[in-house]
C-alpha positions as CSV (number, residue, x, y, z in Angstrom):
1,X,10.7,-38.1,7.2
2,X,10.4,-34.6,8.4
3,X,7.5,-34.1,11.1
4,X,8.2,-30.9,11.3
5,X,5.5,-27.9,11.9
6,X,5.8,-24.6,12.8
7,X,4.0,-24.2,15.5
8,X,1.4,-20.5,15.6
9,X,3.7,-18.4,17.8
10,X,7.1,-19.5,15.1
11,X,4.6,-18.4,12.2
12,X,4.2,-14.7,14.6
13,X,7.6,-14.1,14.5
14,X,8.0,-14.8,11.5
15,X,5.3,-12.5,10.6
16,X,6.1,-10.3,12.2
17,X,9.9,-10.2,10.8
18,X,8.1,-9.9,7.1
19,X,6.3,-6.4,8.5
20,X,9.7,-5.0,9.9
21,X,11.3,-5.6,6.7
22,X,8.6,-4.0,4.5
23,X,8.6,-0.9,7.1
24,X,12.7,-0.6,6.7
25,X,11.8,-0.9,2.7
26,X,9.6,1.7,2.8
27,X,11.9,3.9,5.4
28,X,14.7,3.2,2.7
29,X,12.9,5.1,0.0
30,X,13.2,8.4,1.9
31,X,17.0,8.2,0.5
32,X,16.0,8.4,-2.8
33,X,17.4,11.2,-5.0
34,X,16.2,13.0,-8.0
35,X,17.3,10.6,-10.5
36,X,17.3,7.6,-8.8
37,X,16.2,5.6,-11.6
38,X,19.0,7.3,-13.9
39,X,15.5,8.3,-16.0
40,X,14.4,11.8,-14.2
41,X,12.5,10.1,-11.4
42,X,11.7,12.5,-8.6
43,X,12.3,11.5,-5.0
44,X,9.7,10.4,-2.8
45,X,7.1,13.6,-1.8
46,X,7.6,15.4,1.7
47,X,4.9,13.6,4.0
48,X,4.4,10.3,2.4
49,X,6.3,7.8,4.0
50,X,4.7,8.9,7.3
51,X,1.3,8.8,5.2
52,X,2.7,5.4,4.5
53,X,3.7,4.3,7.5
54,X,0.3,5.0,9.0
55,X,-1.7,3.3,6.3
56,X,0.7,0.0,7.2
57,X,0.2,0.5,10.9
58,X,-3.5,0.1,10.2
59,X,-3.7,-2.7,7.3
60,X,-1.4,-4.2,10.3
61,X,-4.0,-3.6,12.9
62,X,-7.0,-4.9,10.4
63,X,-4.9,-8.4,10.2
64,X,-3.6,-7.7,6.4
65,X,-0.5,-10.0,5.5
66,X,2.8,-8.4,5.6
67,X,2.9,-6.6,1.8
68,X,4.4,-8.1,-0.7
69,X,6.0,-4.8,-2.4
70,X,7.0,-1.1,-1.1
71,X,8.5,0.9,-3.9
72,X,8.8,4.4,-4.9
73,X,7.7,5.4,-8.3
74,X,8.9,8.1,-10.4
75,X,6.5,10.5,-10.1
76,X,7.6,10.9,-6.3
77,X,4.7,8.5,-5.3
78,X,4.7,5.4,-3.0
79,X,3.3,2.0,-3.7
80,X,1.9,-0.8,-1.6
81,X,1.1,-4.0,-2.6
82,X,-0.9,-7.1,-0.3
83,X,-1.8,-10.1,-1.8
84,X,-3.4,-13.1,-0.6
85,X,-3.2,-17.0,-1.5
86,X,-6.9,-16.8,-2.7
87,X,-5.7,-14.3,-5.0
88,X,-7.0,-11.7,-3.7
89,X,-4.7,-8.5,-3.9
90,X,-5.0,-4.5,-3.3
91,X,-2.6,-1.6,-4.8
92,X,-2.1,1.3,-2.8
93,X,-0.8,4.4,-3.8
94,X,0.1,7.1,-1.5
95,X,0.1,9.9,-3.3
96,X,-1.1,12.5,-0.5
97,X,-0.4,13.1,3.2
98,X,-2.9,11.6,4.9
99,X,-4.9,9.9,1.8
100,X,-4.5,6.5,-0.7
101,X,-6.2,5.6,-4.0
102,X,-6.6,1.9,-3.1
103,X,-7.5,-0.5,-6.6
104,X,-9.0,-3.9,-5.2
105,X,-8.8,-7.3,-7.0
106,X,-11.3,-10.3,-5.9
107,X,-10.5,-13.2,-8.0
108,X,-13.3,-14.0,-10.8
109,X,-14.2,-10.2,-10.1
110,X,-13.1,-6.8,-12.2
111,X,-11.1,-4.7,-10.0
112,X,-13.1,-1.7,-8.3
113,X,-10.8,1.5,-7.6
114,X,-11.1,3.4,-4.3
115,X,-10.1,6.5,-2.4
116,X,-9.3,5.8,1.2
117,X,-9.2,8.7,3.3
118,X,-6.9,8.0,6.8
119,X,-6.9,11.8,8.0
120,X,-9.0,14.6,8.8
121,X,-9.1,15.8,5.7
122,X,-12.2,14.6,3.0
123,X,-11.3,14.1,-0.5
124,X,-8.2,15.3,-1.3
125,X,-8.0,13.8,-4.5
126,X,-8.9,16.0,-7.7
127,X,-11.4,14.8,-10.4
128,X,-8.7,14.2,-13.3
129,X,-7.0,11.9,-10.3
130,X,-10.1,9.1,-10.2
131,X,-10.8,9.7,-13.8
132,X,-7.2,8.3,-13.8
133,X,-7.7,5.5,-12.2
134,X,-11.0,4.4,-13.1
135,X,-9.4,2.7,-16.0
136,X,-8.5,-0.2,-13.6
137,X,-12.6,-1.1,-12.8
138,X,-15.2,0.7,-10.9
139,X,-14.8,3.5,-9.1
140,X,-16.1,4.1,-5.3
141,X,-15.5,7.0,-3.1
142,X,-15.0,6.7,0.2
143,X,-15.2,2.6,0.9
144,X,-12.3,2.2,2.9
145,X,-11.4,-1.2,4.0
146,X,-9.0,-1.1,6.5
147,X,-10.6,0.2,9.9
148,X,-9.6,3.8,11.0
C-alpha cells in the first residue's frame, strides 16, 4: 500500500514548475512565422506576448492555477486558457498591448464576456470587437477579475 502524500511545499514546486512551462509556451510563440500553420496564419502581433506575460504575472499574483493552454491563433492573436476542477474556466485573448477580452464560464451558468483593461489606456477595443464576442453570453465592460 502506498502512503504516500505530497506534502504542500512538493505541490509549490510543482506548481510552480506548471507556470514556468506555460511562460516558455507562450515565449515560444514569438518564433512563429507567417505561415506557421502552412494555412496563411500571421505571426504573433508586436507587443503581445509582453501583454501576455503581464496578464499571467497577475492571474499568478491573484492565485489562478497554472493555465491549461497558451497558443497563438492565426489572426496573430494569443490565447489563454485557466480552468478549474469545479469547472469553472476563463478564455483570454490578448489581442492588444496592454488589454484582454476575457469570456468566463461558471458551471450551471451562460458564459458572460468581458474586457479587461491591465494598462493605462481605457477601452481599446472597438464596437464591432464586443459585438464579436457577445455571441459567447453577456457582455460586461470593464469587470476585471484578476486584481491590477
Amino acid at each position: 500500500m502506498n502512503d504516500f502524500h505530497p506534502t504542500p511545499m512538493m505541490c509549490d514546486i510543482e506548481t510552480a514548475m506548471a507556470w514556468d512551462a506555460a511562460r516558455d509556451e507562450l515565449l515560444a510563440l514569438e518564433q512563429l512565422a507567417p505561415n506557421w500553420d502552412g494555412e496563411g496564419a500571421d505571426p504573433v502581433k508586436p507587443g503581445l506576448i509582453p501583454a501576455s506575460l503581464r496578464l499571467m504575472e497577475l492571474a499568478r499574483e491573484a492565485d489562478y492555477p497554472p493555465p491549461v493552454y497558451v497558443y497563438a491563433t492565426a489572426d496573430g492573436t494569443v490565447m489563454i486558457e485557466w480552468h478549474w476542477a469545479n469547472g469553472r474556466g476563463e478564455i483570454a485573448n490578448i489581442r492588444k498591448a496592454k488589454a484582454a477580452e476575457i469570456v468566463f464560464r461558471e458551471p450551471g451558468q451562460k458564459p458572460t464576456f468581458s474586457v479587461f483593461n491591465f494598462g493605462s489606456e481605457p477601452d481599446l477595443f472597438d464596437a464591432a470587437s464586443v459585438a464579436e464576442n457577445v455571441a459567447f453570453g453577456t457582455y460586461h465592460a470593464d469587470v476585471p477579475r484578476l486584481a491590477a
